[in-house]
C-alpha positions as CSV (number, residue, x, y, z in Angstrom):
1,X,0.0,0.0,0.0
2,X,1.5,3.0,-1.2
3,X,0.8,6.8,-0.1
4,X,-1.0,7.7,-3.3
5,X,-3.3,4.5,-2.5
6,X,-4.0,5.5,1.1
7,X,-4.8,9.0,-0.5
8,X,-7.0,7.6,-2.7
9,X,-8.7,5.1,-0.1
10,X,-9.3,8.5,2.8
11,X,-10.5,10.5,-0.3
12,X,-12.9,8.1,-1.2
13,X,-14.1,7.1,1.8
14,X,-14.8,11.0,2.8
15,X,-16.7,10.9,-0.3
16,X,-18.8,8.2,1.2
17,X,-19.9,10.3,4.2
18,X,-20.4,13.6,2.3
19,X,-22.6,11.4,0.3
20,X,-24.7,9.4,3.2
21,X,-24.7,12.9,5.3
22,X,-26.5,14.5,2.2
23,X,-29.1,11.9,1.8
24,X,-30.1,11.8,5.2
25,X,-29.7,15.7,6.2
26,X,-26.9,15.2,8.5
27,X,-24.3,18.2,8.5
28,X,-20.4,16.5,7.1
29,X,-18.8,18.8,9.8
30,X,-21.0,16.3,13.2
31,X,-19.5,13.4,11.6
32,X,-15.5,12.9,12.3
33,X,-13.7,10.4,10.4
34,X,-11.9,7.9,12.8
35,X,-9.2,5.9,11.0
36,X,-8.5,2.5,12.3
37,X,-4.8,2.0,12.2
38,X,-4.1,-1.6,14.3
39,X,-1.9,-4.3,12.6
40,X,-0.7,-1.1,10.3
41,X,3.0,0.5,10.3
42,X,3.2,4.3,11.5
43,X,4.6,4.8,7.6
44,X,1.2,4.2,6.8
45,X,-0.4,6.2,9.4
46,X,2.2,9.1,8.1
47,X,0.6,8.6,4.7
48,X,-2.8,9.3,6.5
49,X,-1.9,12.5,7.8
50,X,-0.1,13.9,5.2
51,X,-3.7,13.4,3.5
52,X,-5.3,15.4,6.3
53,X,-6.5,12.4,8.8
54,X,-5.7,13.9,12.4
55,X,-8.0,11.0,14.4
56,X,-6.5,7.5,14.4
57,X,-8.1,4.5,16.7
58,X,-5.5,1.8,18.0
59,X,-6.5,-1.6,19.6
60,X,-3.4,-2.9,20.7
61,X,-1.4,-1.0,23.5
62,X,2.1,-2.0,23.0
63,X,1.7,-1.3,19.0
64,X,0.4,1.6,19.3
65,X,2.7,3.4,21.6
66,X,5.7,2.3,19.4
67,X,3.9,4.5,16.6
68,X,3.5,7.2,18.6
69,X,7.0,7.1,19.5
70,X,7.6,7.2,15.7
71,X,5.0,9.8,14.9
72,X,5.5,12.4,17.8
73,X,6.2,14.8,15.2
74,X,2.7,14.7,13.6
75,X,-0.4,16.2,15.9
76,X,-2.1,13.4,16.1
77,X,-5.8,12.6,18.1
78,X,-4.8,9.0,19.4
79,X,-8.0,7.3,20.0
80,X,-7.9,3.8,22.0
81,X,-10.7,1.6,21.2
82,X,-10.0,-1.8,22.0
83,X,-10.9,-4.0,25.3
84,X,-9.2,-2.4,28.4
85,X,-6.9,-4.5,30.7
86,X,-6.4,-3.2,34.3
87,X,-2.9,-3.6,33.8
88,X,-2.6,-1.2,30.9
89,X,-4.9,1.4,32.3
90,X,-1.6,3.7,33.1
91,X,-0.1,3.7,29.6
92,X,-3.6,4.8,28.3
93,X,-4.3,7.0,30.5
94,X,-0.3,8.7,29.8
95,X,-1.2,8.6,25.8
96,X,-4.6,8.9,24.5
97,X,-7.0,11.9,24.2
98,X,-9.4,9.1,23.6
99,X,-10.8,6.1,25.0
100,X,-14.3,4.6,23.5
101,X,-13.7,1.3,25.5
102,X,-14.8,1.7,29.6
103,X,-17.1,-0.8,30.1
104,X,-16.6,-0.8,34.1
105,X,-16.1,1.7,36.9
106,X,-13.1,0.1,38.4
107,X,-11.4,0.7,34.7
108,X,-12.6,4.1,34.7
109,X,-11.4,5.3,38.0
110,X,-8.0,3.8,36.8
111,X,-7.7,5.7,33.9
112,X,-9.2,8.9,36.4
113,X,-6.5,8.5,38.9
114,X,-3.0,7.5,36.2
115,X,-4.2,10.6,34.0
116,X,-1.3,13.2,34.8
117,X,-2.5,16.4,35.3
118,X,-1.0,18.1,33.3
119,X,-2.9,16.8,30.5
120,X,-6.4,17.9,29.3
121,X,-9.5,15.6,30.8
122,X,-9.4,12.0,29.1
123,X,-12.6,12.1,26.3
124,X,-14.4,9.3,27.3
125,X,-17.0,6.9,25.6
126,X,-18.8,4.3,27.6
127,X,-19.3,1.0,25.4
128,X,-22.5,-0.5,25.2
129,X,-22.9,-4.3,24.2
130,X,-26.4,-3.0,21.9
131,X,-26.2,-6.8,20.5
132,X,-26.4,-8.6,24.0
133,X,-24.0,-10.5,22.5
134,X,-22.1,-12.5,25.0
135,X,-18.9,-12.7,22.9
136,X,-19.1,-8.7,23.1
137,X,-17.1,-6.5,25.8
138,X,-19.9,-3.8,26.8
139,X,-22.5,-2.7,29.4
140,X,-26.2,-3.2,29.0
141,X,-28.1,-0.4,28.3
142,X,-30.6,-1.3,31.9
143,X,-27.1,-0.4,33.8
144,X,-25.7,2.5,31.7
145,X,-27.4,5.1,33.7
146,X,-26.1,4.5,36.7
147,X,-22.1,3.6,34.8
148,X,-22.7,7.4,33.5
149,X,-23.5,8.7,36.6
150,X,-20.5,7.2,38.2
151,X,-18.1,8.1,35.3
152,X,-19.8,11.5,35.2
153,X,-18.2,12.2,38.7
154,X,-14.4,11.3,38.1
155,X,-12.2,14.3,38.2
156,X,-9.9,14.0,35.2
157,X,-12.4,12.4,32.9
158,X,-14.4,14.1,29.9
159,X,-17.4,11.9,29.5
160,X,-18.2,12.5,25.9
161,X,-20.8,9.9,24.8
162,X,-21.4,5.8,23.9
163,X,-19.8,3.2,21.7
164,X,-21.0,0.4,20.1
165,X,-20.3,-2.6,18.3
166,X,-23.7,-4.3,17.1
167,X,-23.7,-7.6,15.6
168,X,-23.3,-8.1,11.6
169,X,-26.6,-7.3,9.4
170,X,-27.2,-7.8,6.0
171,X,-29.8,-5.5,5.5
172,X,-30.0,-1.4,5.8
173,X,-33.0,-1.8,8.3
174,X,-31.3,-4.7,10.1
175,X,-27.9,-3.0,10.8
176,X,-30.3,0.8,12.2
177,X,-32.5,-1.3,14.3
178,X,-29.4,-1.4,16.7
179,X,-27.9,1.6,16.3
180,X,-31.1,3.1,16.8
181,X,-31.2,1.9,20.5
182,X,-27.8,3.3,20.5
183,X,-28.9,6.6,19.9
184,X,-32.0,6.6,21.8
185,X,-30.2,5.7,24.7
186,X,-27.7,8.7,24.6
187,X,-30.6,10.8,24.1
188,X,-31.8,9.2,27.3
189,X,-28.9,9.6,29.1
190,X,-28.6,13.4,27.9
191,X,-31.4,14.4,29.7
192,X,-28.7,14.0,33.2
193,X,-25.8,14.6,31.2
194,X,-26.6,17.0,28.7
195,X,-22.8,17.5,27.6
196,X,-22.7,14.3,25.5
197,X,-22.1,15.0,22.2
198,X,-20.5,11.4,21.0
199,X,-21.9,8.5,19.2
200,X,-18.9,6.8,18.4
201,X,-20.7,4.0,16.0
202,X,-20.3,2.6,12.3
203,X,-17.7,0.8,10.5
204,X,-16.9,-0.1,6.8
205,X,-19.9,-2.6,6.7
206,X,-22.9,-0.3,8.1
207,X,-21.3,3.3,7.4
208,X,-24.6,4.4,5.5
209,X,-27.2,2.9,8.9
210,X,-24.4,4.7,11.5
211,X,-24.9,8.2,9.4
212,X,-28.3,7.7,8.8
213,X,-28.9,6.7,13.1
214,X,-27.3,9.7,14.3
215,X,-23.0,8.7,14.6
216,X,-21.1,11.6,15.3
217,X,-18.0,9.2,14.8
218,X,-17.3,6.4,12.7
219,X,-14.1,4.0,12.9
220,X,-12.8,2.8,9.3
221,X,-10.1,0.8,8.8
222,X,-9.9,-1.9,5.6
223,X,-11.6,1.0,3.7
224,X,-8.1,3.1,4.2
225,X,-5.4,0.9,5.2
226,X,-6.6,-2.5,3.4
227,X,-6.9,-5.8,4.8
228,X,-5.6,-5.8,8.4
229,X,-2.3,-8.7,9.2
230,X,-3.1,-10.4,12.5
231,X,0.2,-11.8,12.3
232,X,2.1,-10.0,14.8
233,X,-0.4,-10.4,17.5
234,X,-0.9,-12.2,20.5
């Protein structure tokens, strides 16, 4: 994959949302652009900036923070979004502006208490398990509330809204029906927390149902990077 390919990939892709934002009356500027970058080398990720990607999403800890060491030149919004570890809570808390993966209040008072001070608030997304599928990390939506509320009153985090992964649909009106309960639960949860602003939903497979269900964020990575080498990982 060369830079002129990942170029090509970003450019078309953006295309995709302008188009889906169009058809269902959504404004391009509420819908970010999150580019999925595990399993890929930081040249890669270099070629993704220089073609005006800031956000990148990372689900591997040890991976990731050798490309920011790599890329500390480039200003980059490091986004974590894979299944969260009490063990690793410190080194995300140290390196991300993002994490769309607290599924538990022990993991958010973690990443609460290791963020230095210095640093901004850590943006936070709470993942919900919309599927109930029991191979999916997540909270159910009967016992986000009170996970909100909770999150809501850690010092040094920025709760900013709800991720989800639903299961795979073949239809258009398959993959909303989820995404749907995704967003009416925000909206829920907004009337208590009315500075959510963060739907952090949609992938390659269901980018036009996350668009057309309200997503304020969507994470794409085969779309940009291509297929994804597995490989290197535990």
């Amino acid at each position: 994959m060369t830079a002129s390919h990942i170029a090509r990939n970003l450019s078309g892709v953006r295309q995709q949302i302008d188009t889906y934002c169009a058809q269902y009356q959504r404004n391009i500027t509420d819908v970010t652009l999150l580019a999925v970058s595990k399993t890929k080398p930081a040249e890669l990720l270099r070629a993704a900036y220089d073609a005006g990607q800031r956000d990148f999403g990372e689900n591997y800890l040890q991976e990731s923070l050798d490309k920011q060491q790599e890329l500390a030149d480039l200003d980059i919004n490091w986004h974590f979004i894979g299944p969260i570890q009490s063990n690793k809570t410190r080194a995300i808390a140290e390196n991300f502006q993002w994490v769309h993966s607290v599924d538990r209040l022990k993991i958010a008072r973690r990443l609460s208490e290791q963020r230095p001070t210095d640093l901004p608030p850590l943006n936070i997304c709470l993942q919900v398990n919309i599927s109930a599928e029991e191979s999916k990390s997540g909270i159910t939506v009967e016992k986000l509330p009170e996970l909100a509320r909770d999150v809501a009153t850690l010092p040094n985090l920025n709760l900013r809204g709800l991720m989800a992964i639903p299961a795979p649909a073949d239809t258009l009106a398959a993959q909303r029906e989820p995404l749907a309960g995704l967003r009416r639960a925000m909206e829920a949860l907004k009337a208590e927390h009315p500075q959510l602003d963060t739907l952090s939903m949609g992938m390659s497979g269901d980018l036009e149902a996350a668009i057309a269900e309200g997503s304020t964020m969507v994470r794409i990575g085969t779309a940009i990077f291509g297929a994804r080498d597995y490989s290197g990982q535990s």
